[in-house]
C-alpha positions as CSV (number, residue, x, y, z in Angstrom):
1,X,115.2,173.9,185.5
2,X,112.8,175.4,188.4
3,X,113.1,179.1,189.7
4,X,116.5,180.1,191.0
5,X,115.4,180.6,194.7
6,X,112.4,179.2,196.8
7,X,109.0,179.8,195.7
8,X,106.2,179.4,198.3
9,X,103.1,177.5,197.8
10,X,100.8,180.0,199.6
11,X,98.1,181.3,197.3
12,X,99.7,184.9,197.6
13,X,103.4,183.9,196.8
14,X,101.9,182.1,193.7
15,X,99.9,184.9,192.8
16,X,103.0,187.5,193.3
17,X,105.1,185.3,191.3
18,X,102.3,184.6,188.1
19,X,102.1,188.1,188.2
20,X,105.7,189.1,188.2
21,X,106.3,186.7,185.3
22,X,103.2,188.2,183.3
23,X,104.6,191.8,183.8
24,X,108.1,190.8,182.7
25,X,106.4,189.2,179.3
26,X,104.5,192.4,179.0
27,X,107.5,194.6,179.4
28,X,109.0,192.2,176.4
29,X,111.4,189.9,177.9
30,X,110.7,187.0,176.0
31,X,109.7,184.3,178.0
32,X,106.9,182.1,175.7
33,X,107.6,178.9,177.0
34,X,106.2,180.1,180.9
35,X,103.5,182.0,179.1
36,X,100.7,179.1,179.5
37,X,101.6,177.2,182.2
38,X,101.6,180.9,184.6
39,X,98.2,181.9,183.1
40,X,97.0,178.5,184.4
41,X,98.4,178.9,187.5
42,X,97.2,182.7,187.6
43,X,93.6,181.1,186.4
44,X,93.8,178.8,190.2
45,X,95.5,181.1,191.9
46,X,93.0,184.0,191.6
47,X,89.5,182.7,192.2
48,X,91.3,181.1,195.4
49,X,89.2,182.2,198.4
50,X,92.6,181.7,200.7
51,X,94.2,184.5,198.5
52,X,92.7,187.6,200.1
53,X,93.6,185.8,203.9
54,X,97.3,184.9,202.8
55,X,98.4,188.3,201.7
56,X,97.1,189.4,205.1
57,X,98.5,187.4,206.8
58,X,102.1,188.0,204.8
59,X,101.8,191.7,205.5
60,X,100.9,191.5,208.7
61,X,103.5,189.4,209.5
62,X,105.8,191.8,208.6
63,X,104.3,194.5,210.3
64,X,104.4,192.7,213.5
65,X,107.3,194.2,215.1
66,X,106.1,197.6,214.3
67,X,102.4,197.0,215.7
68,X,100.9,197.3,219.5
69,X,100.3,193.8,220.9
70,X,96.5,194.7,221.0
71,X,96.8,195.4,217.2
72,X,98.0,191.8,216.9
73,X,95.5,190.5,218.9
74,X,92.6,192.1,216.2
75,X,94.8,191.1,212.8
76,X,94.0,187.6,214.2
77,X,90.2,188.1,214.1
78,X,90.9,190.4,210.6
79,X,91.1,187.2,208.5
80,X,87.8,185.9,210.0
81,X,85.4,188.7,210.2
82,X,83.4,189.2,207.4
83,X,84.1,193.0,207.3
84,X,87.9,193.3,208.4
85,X,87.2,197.1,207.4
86,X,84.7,197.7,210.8
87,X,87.3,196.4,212.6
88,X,90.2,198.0,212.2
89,X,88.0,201.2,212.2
90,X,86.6,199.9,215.6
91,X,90.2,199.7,216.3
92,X,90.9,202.6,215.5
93,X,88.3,204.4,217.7
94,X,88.9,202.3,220.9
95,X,92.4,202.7,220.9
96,X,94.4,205.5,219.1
97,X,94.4,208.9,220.4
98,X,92.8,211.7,218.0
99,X,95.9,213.4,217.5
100,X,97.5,210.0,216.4
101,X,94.5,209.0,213.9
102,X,96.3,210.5,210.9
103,X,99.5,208.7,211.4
104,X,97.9,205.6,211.8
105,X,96.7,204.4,208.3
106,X,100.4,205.7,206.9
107,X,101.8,202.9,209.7
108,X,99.4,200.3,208.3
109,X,99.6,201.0,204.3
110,X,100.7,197.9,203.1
111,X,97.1,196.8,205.0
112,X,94.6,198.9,203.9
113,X,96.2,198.3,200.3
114,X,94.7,194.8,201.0
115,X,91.5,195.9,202.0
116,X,90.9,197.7,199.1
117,X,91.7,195.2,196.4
118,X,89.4,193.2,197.8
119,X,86.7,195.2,198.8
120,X,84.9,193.9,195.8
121,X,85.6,190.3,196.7
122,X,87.5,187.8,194.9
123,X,85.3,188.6,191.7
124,X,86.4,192.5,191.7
125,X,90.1,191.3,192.5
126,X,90.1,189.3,189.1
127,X,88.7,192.2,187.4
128,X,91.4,194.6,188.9
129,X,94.1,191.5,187.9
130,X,92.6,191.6,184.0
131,X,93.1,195.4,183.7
132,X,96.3,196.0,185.7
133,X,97.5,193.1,182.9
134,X,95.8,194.5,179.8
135,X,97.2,198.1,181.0
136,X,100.6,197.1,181.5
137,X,100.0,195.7,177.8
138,X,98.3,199.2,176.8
139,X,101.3,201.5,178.4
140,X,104.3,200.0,175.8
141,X,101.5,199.4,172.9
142,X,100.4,202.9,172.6
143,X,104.3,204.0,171.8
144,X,103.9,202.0,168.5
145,X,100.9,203.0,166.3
146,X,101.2,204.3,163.2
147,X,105.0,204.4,161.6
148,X,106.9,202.3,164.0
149,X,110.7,204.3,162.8
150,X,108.3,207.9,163.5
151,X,107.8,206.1,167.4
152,X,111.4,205.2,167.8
153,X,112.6,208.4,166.4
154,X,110.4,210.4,168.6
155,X,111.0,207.7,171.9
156,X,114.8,208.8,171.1
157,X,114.2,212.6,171.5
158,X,112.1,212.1,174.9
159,X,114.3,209.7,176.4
160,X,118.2,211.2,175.7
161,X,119.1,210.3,178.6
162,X,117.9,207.1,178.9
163,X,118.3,205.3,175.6
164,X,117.7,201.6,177.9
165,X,114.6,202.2,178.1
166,X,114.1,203.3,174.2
167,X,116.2,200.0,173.2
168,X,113.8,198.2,175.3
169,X,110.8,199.5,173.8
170,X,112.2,198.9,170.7
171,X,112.7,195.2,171.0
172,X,109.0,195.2,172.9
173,X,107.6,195.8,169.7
174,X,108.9,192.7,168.4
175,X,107.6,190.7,170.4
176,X,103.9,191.5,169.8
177,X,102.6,188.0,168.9
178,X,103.6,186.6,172.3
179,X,101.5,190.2,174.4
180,X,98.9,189.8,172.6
181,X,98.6,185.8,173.0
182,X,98.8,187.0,176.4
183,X,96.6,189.5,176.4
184,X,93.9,186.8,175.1
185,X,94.2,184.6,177.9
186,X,93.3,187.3,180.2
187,X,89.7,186.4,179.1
188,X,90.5,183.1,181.0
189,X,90.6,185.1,184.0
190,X,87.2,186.7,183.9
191,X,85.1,185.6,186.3
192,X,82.3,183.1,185.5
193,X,78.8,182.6,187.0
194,X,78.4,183.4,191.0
195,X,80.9,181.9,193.3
């Protein structure tokens, strides 16, 4: 059986859904079987050069209605400049008024967001892939060292009223072997050589 809705072949919809599937393994929903074949996509997906371009174009797309028509006119030459950063500060200067500066990078988050993970290219956007992974590993790990009854115990007192989230730490922990299998293909990721 495939996904139950419509996945997109876009490098950024593959990415967003490797990554979603990666996080849910790490958060302990066993899921083993998807484990290797969404690392190899995720190993594609990421040293894709389209990848930066398609999640600008996906949130600009959605921005669209909420954008200036001259704003639209400079997202097209965003995913072709070489430094889409001078532009939209170029923007910035031509055509918003001073009092409206601040406002303006609050209207276009989502953007900048974008700009940012790939400031240090594609290579610095598979580095900032490993360690969101291997962090999202490290946040439930660190719950669970030493006495693992001491952890739960002391989860139990912190979390009263929310005893989900305890059970679902609990049955994390179970489910080590599979993290840490995943944790080890993150090396996979690492980018190689010059590109």
């Amino acid at each position: 059986m495939g996904p139950p809705g419509v996945v997109g072949n876009w490098p950024y919809q593959r990415f967003v859904r490797c990554m979603g599937t990666l996080n849910d393994i790490l958060e302990g929903y066993d899921n083993q079987a998807a484990t290797a074949s969404t690392f190899k996509d995720l190993t594609e997906v990421v040293p894709d050069p389209d990848l930066p371009y398609s999640e600008a174009s996906s949130i600009l797309s959605t921005l669209s209605g909420r954008t200036s028509s001259k704003l639209e006119r400079v997202s097209g030459r965003l995913s072709t400049a070489r430094s889409p950063g001078k532009v939209l500060e170029h923007y910035v200067q031509d055509t918003i008024l001073p009092q409206d500066r601040a406002m303006f990078p609050k209207q276009l988050a989502p953007s900048f967001v974008v700009l940012e993970k790939f400031m240090g290219g594609l290579k610095g956007h598979q580095v900032h892939t490993i360690v969101s992974l291997l962090s999202a590993y490290e946040s439930t790990e660190k719950l669970f060292g030493g006495n693992i009854e001491a952890r739960v115990l002391s989860l139990r007192e912190q979390n009263k009223d929310g005893l989900d989230k305890v059970e679902a730490c609990t049955v994390d922990i179970g489910l080590y072997q599979i993290k840490r299998s995943s944790c080890l293909c993150c090396g996979e990721l690492a980018p190689q050589g010059s590109q």
